[in-house]
Structures are given as structure tokens and as C-alpha cells.
C-alpha positions as CSV (number, residue, x, y, z in Angstrom):
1,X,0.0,0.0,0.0
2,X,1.6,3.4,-1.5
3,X,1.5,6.3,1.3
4,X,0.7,10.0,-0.1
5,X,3.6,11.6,1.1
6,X,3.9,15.9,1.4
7,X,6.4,18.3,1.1
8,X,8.3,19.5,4.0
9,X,10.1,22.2,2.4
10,X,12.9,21.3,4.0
11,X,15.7,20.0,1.4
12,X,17.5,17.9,3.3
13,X,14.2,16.2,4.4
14,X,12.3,15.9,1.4
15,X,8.6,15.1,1.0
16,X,7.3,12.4,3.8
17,X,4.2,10.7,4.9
18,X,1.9,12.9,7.2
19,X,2.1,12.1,11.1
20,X,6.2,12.3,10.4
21,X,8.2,13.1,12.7
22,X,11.9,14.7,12.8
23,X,14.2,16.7,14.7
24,X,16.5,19.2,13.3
25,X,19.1,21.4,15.3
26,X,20.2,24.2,13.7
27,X,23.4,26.1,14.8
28,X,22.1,29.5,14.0
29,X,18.9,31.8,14.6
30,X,19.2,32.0,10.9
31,X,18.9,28.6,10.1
32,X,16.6,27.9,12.5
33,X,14.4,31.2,11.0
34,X,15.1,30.1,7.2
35,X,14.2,26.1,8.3
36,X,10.7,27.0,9.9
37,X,9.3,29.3,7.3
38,X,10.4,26.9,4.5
39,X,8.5,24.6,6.7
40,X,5.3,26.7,6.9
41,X,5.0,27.7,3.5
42,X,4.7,24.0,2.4
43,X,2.3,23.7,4.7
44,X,0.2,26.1,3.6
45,X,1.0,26.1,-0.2
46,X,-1.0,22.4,0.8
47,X,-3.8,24.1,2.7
48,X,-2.6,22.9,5.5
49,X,-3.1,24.6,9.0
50,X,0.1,25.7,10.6
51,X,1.3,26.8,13.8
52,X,4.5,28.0,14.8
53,X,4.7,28.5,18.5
54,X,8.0,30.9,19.2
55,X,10.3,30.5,22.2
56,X,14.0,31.5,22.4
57,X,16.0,32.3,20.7
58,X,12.9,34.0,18.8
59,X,10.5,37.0,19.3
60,X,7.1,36.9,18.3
61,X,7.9,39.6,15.3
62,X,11.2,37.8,14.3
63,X,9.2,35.6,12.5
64,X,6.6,37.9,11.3
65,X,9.3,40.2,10.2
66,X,11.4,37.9,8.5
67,X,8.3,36.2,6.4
68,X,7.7,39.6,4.8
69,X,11.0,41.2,4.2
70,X,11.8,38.3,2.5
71,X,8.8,38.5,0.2
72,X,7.5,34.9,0.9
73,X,3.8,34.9,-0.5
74,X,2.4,34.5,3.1
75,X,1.9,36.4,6.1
């Protein structure tokens, strides 16, 4: 039996079965910033809710910020 799988938007993880789970550690706010809203615009390219729940090393508007000054689509 074939599983529909979805895209992370992550490179190095590819697309995946939903109900996946990874971990990633980044070594940078940067990479941690450029990894979770690569992450959340696959998500919602799919129509799929998202939720990003921000705790250190990250504000509330680094994310917010960072989405549009980078002229991502979303917001």
C-alpha cells in the first residue's frame, strides 16, 4: 500500500508521509528562522493549518518580520 507523502520544504528532508516526525538542530537563529518558514509555507502552499509556537532564541515579530521582508507569499 503506497503512502501519499507531502512536502516539507525542507531539502535535506524531502517530501514524507503525514504524522512524520523529525528533529533538526540548527546552529544558527538564521537557520533555525530560514528552516521554519520553508516549513510553513509547504504547509500552507498544501492548505494545510500551521502553527508556529515561538520560544527562544525567537521573538514573536522575528518571524513575522522575516516572512515579509523576505517577500515569501504569506503572512
Amino acid at each position: 500500500m503506497a503512502t501519499e507523502t507531502r512536502k516539507s520544504g525542507i531539502d535535506v528532508v524531502g517530501d514524507m508521509p503525514w504524522g512524520t516526525h523529525f528533529c533538526l538542530f540548527c546552529d544558527t537563529k538564521e537557520d533555525l528562522l530560514d528552516t521554519l518558514i520553508s516549513y510553513c509555507k509547504a504547509g500552507l502552499e498544501s492548505e494545510e493549518f500551521c502553527l508556529w509556537v515561538v520560544a527562544k532564541p525567537l521573538t514573536i515579530e522575528a518571524p513575522s518580520l522575516e516572512i515579509r521582508t523576505e517577500g515569501r507569499g504569506f503572512s
